[in-house]
C-alpha positions as CSV (number, residue, x, y, z in Angstrom):
1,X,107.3,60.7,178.0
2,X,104.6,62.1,175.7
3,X,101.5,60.0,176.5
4,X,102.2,59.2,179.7
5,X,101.1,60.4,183.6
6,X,103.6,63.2,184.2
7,X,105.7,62.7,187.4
8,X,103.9,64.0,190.4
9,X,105.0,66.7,192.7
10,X,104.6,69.1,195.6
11,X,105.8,71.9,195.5
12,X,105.9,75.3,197.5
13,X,104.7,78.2,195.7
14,X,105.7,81.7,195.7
15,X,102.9,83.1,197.8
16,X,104.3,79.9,200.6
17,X,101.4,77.9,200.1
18,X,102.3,74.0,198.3
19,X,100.7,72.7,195.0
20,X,100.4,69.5,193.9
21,X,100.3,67.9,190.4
22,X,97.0,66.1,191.9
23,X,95.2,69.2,193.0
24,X,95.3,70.5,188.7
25,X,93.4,67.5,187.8
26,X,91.2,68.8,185.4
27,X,93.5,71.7,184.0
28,X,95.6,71.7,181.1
29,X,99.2,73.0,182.3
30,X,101.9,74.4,180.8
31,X,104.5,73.5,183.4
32,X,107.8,75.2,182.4
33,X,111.1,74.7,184.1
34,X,113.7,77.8,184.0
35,X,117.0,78.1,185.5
36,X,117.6,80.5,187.5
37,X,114.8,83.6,188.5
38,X,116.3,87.2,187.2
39,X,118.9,86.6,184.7
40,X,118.4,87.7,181.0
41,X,116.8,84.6,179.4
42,X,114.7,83.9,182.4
43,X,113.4,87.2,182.4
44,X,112.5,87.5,178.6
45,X,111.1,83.6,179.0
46,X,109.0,84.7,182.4
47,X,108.1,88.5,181.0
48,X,107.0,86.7,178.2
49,X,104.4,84.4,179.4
50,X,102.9,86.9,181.8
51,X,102.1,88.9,178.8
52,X,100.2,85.8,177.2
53,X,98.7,84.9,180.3
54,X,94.9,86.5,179.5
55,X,95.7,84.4,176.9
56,X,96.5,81.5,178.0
57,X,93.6,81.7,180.9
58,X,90.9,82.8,177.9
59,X,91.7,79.0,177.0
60,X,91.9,77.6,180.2
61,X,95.6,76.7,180.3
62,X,97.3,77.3,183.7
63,X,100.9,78.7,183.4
64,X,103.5,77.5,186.3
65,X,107.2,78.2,186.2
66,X,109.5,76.1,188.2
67,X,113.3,76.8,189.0
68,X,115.6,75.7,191.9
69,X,115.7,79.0,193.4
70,X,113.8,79.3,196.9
71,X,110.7,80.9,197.6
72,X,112.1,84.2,198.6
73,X,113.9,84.8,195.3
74,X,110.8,84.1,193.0
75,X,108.7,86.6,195.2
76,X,111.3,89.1,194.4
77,X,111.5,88.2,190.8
78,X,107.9,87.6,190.7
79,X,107.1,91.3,192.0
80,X,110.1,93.3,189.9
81,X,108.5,92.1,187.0
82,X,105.0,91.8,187.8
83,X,104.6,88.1,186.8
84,X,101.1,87.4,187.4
85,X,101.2,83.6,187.2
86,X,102.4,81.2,189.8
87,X,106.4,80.2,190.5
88,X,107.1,76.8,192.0
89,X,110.3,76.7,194.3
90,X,112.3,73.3,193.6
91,X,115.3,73.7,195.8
92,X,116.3,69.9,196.3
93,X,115.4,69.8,192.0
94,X,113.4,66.6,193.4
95,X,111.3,67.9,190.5
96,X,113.6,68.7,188.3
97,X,115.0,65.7,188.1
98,X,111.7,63.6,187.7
99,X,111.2,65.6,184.7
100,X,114.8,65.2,183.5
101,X,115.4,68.7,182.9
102,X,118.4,68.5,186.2
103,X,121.2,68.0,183.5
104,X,125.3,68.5,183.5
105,X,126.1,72.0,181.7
106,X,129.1,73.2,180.6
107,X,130.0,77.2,179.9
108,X,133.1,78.5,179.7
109,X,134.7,75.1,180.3
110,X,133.0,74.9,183.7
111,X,130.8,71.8,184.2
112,X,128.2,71.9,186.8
113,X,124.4,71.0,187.3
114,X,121.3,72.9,186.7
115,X,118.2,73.2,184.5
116,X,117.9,72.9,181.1
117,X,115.0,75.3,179.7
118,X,112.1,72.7,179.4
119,X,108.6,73.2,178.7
120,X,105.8,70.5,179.4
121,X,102.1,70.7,178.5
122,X,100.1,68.4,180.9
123,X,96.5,67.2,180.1
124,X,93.6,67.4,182.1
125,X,93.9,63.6,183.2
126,X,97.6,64.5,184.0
127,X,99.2,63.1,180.8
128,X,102.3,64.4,179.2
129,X,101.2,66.0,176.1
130,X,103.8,67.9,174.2
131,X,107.6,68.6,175.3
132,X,109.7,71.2,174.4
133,X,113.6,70.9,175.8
134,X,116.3,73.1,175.2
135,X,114.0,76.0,174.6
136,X,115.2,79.4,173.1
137,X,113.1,81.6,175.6
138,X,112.7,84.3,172.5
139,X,109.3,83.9,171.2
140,X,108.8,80.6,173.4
141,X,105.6,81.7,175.0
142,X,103.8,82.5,171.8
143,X,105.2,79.3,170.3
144,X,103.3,77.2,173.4
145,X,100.0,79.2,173.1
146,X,100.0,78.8,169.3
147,X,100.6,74.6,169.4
148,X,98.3,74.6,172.3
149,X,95.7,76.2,170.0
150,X,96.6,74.2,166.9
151,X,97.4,77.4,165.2
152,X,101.1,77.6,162.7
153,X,103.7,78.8,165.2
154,X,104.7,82.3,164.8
155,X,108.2,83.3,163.6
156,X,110.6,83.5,165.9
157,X,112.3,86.9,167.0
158,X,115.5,87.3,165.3
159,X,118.6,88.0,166.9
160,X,120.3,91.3,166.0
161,X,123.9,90.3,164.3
162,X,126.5,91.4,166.2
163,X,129.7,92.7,164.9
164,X,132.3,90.7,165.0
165,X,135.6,91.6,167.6
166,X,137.7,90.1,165.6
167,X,140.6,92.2,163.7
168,X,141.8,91.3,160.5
169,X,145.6,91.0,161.1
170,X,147.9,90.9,158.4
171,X,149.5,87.4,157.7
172,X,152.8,86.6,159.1
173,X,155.8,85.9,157.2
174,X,155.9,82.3,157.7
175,X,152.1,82.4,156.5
176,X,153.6,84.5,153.4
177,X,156.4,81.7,152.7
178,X,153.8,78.6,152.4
């Protein structure tokens, strides 16, 4: 996909108004596709990006985030965490699945569909020109910004080990006989 016209859409926004791939023309986007609005990773992804954002509009990149949830949800989301960048609402994942991020999951053995953590960068001329999929949302934002810049991408955050819950048990006798 990288190199060519991303899909077009239309999409309503969080303030109710619609956006269109056409009306950014001209504007680089980072377009990034999310789950589900107000669930851990979503939030770190989302809280993470709004702090960027002077950032990212210092260089005249415009941020959207796109999920299946509908308007009414990303205003709440949107406003609990002050997000100050625009939320698309993709209930029918039309979108979604243009961009191929509407993919089967599993977790905990269940299989359903939803959206894999995706991020796009779109050119001015409305080009694909970098894709991330599968995104760990630690550190993702600063990871965009620095590629968009051409600067080394910055460590990632690391996760704290947890302990384990597992209990060493002693071995059984049949264990002991082998």
């Amino acid at each position: 996909m990288v190199g060519q016209q991303a899909p077009g859409f239309r999409l309503q926004t969080d303030d109710g108004s619609w956006l269109s791939l056409a009306d950014l023309r001209g504007q680089r986007v980072v377009l990034y596709f999310y789950p589900k609005d107000d669930t851990s990773g979503c939030t770190v992804e989302a809280c993470e990006f709004r702090d960027l954002l002077p950032r990212f509009v210092d260089d005249g990149v415009r941020v959207l985030g796109v999920s299946p949830d509908p308007v009414a949800k990303h205003v709440k989301f949107k406003t609990k965490h002050g997000l100050s960048f625009t939320l698309l609402a993709d209930p029918t994942h039309e979108t979604c699945e243009a961009y191929g991020v509407w993919q089967e999951k599993l977790f905990w053995g269940r299989r359903y569909m939803g959206v894999v953590r995706t991020t796009y960068v779109i050119a001015r001329d409305g080009r694909v020109e970098h894709v991330w999929e599968q995104v760990d949302h630690n550190g993702h934002a600063a990871e965009v910004r620095a590629w968009l810049r051409g600067e080394p991408v910055p460590e990632r955050p690391v996760a704290e080990a947890k302990p384990s819950s597992r209990v060493a048990r002693p071995a059984t006798r049949a264990a002991k006989k082998k």
